[in-house]
C-alpha positions as CSV (number, residue, x, y, z in Angstrom):
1,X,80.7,101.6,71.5
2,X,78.0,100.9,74.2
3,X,80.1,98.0,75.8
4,X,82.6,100.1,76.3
5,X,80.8,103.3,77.7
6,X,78.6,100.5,80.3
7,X,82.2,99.4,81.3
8,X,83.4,103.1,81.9
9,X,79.7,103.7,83.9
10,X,80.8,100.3,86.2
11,X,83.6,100.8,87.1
12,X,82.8,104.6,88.1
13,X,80.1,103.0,90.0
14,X,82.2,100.2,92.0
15,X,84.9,103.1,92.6
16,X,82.7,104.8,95.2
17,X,84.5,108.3,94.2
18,X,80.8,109.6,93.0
19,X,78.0,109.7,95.1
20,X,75.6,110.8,92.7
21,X,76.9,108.2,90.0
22,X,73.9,105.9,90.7
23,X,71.4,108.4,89.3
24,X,73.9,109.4,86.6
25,X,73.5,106.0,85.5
26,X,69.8,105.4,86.0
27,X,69.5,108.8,83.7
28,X,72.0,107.5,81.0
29,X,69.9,103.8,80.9
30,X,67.1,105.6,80.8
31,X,68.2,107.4,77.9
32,X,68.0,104.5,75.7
33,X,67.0,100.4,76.3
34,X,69.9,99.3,74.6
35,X,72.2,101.3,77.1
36,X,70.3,99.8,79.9
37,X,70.9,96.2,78.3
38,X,74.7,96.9,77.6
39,X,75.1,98.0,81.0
40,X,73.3,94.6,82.1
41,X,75.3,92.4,79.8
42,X,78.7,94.6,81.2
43,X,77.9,93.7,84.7
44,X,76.8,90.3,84.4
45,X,80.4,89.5,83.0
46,X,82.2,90.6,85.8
47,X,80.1,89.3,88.3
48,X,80.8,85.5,86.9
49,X,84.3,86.5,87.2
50,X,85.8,89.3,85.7
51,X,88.3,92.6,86.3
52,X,87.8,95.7,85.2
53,X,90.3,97.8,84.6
54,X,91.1,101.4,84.3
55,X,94.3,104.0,83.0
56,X,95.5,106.3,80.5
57,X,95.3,104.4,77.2
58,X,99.3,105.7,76.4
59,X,100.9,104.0,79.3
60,X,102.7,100.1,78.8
61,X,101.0,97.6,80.4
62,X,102.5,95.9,83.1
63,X,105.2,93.7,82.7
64,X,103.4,89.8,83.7
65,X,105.5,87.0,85.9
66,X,106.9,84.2,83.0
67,X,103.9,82.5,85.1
68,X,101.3,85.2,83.9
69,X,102.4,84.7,80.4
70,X,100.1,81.9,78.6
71,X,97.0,84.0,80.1
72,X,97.6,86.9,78.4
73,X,95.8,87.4,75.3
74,X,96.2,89.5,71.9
75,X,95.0,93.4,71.9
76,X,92.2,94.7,69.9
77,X,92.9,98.6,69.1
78,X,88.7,100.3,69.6
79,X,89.3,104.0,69.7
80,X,92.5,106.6,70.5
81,X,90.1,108.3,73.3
82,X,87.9,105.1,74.4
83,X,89.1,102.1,75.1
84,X,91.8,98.7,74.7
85,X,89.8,95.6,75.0
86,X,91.5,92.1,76.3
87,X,89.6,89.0,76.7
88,X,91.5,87.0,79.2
89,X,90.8,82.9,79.8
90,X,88.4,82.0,82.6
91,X,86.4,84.8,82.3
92,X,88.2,88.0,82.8
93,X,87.7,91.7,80.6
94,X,90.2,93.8,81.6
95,X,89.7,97.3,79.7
96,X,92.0,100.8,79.6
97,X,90.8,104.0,79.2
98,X,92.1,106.8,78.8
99,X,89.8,110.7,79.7
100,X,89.4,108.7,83.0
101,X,89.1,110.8,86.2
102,X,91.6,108.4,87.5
103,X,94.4,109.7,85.3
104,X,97.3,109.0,88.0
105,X,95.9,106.0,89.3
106,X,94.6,102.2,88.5
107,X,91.7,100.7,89.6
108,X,90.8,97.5,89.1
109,X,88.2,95.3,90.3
110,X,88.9,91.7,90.4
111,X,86.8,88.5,91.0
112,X,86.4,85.1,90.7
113,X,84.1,82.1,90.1
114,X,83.1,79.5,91.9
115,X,86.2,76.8,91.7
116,X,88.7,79.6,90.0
117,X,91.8,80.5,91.4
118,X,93.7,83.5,90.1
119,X,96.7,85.6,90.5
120,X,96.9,89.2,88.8
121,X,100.2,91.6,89.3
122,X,99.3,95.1,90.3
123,X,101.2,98.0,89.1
124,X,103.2,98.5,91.8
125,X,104.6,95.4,91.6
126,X,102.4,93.2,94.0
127,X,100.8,90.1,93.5
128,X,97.1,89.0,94.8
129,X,95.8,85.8,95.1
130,X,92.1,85.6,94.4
131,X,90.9,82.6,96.1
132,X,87.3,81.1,95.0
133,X,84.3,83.5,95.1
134,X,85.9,86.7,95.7
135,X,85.6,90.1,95.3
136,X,88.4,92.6,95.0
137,X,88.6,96.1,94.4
138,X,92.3,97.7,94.5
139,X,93.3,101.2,94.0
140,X,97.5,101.4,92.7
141,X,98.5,104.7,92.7
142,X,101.7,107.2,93.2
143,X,100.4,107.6,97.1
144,X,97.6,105.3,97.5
145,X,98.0,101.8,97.7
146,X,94.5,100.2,98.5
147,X,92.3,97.1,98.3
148,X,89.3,96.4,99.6
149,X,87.7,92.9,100.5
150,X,84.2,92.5,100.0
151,X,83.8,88.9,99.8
152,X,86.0,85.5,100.0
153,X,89.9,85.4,100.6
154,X,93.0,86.6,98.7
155,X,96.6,86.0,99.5
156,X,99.2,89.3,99.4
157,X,102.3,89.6,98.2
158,X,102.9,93.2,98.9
159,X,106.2,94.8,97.2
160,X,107.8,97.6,99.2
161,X,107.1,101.0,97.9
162,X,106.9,104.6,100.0
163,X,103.2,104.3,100.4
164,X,101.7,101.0,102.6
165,X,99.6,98.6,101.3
166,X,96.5,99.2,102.9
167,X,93.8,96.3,102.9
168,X,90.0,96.5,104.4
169,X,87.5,94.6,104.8
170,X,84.1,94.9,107.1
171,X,85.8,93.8,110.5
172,X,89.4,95.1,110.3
173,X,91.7,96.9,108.7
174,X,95.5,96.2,107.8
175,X,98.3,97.4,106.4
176,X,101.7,96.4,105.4
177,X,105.0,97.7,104.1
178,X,106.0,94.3,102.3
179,X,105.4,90.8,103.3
180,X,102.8,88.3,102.2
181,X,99.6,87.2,104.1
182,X,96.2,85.7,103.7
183,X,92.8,88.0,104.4
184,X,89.6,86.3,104.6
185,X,86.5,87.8,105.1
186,X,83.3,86.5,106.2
187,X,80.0,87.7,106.9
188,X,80.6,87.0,110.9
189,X,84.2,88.0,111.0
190,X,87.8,88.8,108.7
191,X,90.9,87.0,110.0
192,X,94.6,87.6,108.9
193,X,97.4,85.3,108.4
194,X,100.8,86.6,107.8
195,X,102.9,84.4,105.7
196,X,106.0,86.6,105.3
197,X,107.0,90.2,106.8
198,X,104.9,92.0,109.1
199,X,101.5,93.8,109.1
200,X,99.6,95.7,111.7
201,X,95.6,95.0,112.0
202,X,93.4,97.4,113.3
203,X,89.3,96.6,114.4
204,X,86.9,98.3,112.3
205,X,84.8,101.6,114.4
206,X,85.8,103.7,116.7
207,X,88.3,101.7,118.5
208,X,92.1,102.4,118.5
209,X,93.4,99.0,119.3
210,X,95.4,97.4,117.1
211,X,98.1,94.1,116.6
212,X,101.4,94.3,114.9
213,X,102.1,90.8,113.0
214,X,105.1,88.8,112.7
215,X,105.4,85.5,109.9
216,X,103.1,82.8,111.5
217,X,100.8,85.2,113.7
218,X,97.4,85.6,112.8
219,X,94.5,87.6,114.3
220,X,90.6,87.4,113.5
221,X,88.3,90.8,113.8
222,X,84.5,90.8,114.7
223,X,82.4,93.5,115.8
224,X,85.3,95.4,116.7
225,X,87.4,93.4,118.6
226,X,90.4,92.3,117.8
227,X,92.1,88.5,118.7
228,X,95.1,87.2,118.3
229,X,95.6,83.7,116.7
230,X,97.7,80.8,115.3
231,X,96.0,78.6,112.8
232,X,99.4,76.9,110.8
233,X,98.4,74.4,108.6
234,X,95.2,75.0,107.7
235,X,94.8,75.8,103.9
236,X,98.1,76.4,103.7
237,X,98.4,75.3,99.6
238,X,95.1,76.4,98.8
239,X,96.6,78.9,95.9
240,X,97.8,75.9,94.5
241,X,94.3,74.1,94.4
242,X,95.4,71.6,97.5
243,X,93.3,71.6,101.1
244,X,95.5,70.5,103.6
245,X,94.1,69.0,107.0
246,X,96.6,68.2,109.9
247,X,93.6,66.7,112.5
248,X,90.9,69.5,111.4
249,X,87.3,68.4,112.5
250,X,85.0,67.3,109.7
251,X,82.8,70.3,109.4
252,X,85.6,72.4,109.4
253,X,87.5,70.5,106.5
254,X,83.8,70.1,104.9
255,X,82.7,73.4,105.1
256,X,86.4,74.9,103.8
257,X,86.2,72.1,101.0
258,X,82.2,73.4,100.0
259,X,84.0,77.0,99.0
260,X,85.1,75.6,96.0
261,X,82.2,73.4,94.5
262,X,78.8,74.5,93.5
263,X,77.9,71.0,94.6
264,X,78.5,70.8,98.3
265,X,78.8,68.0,101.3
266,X,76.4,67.5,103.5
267,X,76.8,66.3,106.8
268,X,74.9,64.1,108.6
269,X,74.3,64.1,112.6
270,X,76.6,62.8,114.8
271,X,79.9,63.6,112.5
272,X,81.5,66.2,115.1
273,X,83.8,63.6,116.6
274,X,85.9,62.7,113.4
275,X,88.9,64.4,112.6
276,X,90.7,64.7,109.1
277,X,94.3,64.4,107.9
278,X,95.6,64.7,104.8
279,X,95.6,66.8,101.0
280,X,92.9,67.0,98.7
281,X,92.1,68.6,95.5
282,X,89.9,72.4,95.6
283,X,86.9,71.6,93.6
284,X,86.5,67.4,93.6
285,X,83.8,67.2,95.7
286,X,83.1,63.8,95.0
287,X,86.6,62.6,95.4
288,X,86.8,64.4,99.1
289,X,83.2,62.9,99.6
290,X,84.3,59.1,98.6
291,X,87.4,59.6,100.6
292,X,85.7,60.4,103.6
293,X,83.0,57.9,103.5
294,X,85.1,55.3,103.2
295,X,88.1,56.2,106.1
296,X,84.7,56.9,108.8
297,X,82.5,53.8,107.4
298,X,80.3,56.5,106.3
299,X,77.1,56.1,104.1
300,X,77.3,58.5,101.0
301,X,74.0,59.3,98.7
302,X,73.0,62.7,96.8
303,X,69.6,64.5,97.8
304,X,67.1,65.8,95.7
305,X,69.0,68.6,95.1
306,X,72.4,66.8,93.8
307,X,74.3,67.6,96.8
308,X,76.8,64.7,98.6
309,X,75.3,63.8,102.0
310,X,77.4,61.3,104.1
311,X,75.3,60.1,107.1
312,X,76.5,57.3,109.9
313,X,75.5,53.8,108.9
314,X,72.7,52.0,111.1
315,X,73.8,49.3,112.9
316,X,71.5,46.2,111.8
């Protein structure tokens, strides 16, 4: 019973529909230390990589892709007015309740681990990537069709309904009638890839200018400017686990390779003149690391800290 009233408190929280709900929740912890622990163990679980999940308790769940079908996992029946519980490989709760304010709509909030690539249908009928690391919140409703970005990258598919798809993140804003494209967003910067379809990007602030994009355009967005770019190649299997390099400069490759391993390359000076070609594995750091030591005549040893440092050999 507390699990599931600390899940109800989160994902009120990480809706942003209640600005008092962070002293609401401070006054229901306070209430009682086990509520303050449940909430802790609650949240800990989906920030390792979890989605939370909220709608009426009557309605079917939606239909999954034959792909989505070996994650799916049996239902546990808690309470007629609480809650349906599903524990979901790699990680993920997803929980229904019904009495939620969000009657109409779903909200979900998605994310992944380190390494973990994931796809999840929305109700409408889309499909989002997660890519590794990310955070996701999404909205689904009869009107409202929004997601917003607050960290990594995820690929759209976007199914064509009477309301747009609207996606933000810090730097930009975009929104799409159907199509599919990539959103990554970065401390510095978000940029946008579209795949399939069309999408139109707007800068983040004040500023009205805006870039409607066709399959193949892209455009990056920081501090509210807007730029048009092309970028094919790049990453372009990455939601099936494969980096793919077409003459990419080493930190580049290294630092988009480092995404998906909590052991990371290191680069030694000097490296900014090689290039890489070629498809590796997300997540084989060692592989990608042995690879690249042996094509530049690199020297490769782990630090103190277990990390891959590849350094240029000294001529004797």
């Amino acid at each position: 019973m507390l699990r599931r009233e600390a899940a109800n408190w989160l994902a009120r929280l990480h809706s942003g529909r209640d600005p008092q709900i962070e002293a609401k929740i401070r006054h229901w912890q306070d209430a009682d230390p086990r509520n303050a622990a449940a909430f802790e163990r609650v949240r800990r679980s989906y920030e390792q990589a979890g989605l939370l999940r909220h709608s009426p308790a009557a309605s079917p769940l939606p239909r999954s892709s034959p792909d989505d079908a070996p994650r799916r996992a049996p239902a546990y029946a808690l309470a007629a007015a609480a809650a349906l519980v599903f524990l979901i490989p790699a990680g993920l709760l997803l929980l229904r309740s019904s009495g939620s304010p969000f009657a109409a709509t779903d909200v979900l909030m998605l994310a992944t681990s380190v390494g973990e690539i994931r796809q999840v249908t929305l109700g409408d009928g889309s499909k989002v990537t997660l890519d590794t690391n990310t955070r996701l919140n999404v909205e689904i409703g009869p009107s409202r069709r929004r997601a917003r970005l607050t960290q990594g990258r995820a690929r759209f598919r976007v199914a064509p309904a009477s309301a747009p798809f609207i996606i933000e993140t810090k730097a930009a804003t975009v929104s799409s009638d159907g199509g599919a494209m990539d959103v990554d967003r970065s401390e510095e910067q978000s940029v946008v890839n579209v795949l399939a379809g069309s999408a139109e990007v707007r800068g983040a602030g004040r500023s009205s200018f805006k870039l409607r994009l066709g399959p193949g355009d892209g455009a990056s967005a920081a501090a509210g400017k807007l730029t048009p770019r092309r970028e094919p190649g790049l990453a372009a299997d990455w939601t099936r686990g494969m980096l793919q390099f077409d003459g990419t400069p080493l930190p580049v490759a290294v630092a988009e390779a480092n995404r998906y391993s909590e052991r990371k390359i290191v680069l030694g000076n000097g490296l900014d003149q090689f290039r890489v070609t070629g498809a590796f594995r997300t997540g084989d750091a060692v592989g990608l690391a042995k690879a690249l030591a042996a094509a530049f005549h690199l020297t490769l040893k782990p630090d103190s800290a277990g990390d891959l440092v590849l350094s240029a050999r000294h001529r004797e």
